[in-house]
C-alpha positions, 0 to 999 in steps of 0.5 A: 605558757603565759609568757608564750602566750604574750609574746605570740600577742605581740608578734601577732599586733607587729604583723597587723595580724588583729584578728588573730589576736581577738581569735586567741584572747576569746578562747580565754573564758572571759573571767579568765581575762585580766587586765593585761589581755584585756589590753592586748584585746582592747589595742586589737579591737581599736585596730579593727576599727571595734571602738565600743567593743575596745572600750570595754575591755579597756575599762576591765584594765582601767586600775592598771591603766591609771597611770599608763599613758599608753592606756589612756592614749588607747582609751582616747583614740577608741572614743575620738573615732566614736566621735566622742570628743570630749571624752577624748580629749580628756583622756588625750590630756591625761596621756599628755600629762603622763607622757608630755613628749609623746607626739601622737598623743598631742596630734590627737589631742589638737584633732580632738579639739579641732572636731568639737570646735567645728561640730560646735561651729556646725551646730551653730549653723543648723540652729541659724538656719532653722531659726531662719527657716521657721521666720520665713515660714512664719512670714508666709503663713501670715494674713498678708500672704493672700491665703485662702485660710488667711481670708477666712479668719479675718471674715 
């Protein structure tokens, strides 16, 4: 039954078929649900675009996971989609380390590092434009400005 079960999940993930896959593990009552189903729910959920629900259960597995690359790999994807780029990279770099030939796992990890190195840049310069922003308000509020509240203090 439980092999059955398994192989009906890989079947189900070979032909994107995700839906499936989460339909059939909830019919599990969730104590039930150990860590290799979580993992089969967690890849499921990822591909559905479900990222926080797909974290979840992948740290039902995370014993299991780690020393799988793959989990990590999984883990990491989940949180690069989230926009979580540290937590991405650090998952990507354990994959890597577990499995340094895998080429999807070092394409993730340059995207990682490439999306935080520009929300860094991004960040940069919104506080440079609000810093400029608050110096022009600043040079307009002042008393040489000729505003009728500037003539009334200097009186």
């Amino acid at each position: 039954m439980r092999e059955e079960l398994i192989a009906q999940l890989n079947a189900w993930h070979e032909a994107d078929e995700y839906e499936e896959i989460v339909s059939r593990i909830k019919e599990v009552p969730t104590p039930l649900i150990d860590e290799e189903l979580a993992v089969h729910l967690g890849r499921a959920l990822n591909n559905l675009g479900r990222y926080r629900e797909a974290l979840k259960w992948f740290n039902k597995a995370a014993d299991q996971g780690k020393k799988d690359p793959l989990w990590h790999f999984r883990v990491g994807y989940a949180h690069y989609y989230l926009d979580e780029y540290d937590q991405a990279i650090k998952a990507f770099k354990k994959a890597n380390k577990l499995d340094p030939e895998d080429q999807d796992t070092l394409e993730f990890l340059e995207w990682s590092r490439s999306e935080k190195a520009a929300l860094a840049a991004a960040d940069e310069e919104s506080e440079d434009a609000e810093e400029a922003a608050e110096a022009d308000s600043a040079s307009d509020a002042s008393p040489e400005a000729g505003s009728d509240a500037a003539k009334k203090t200097k009186h």
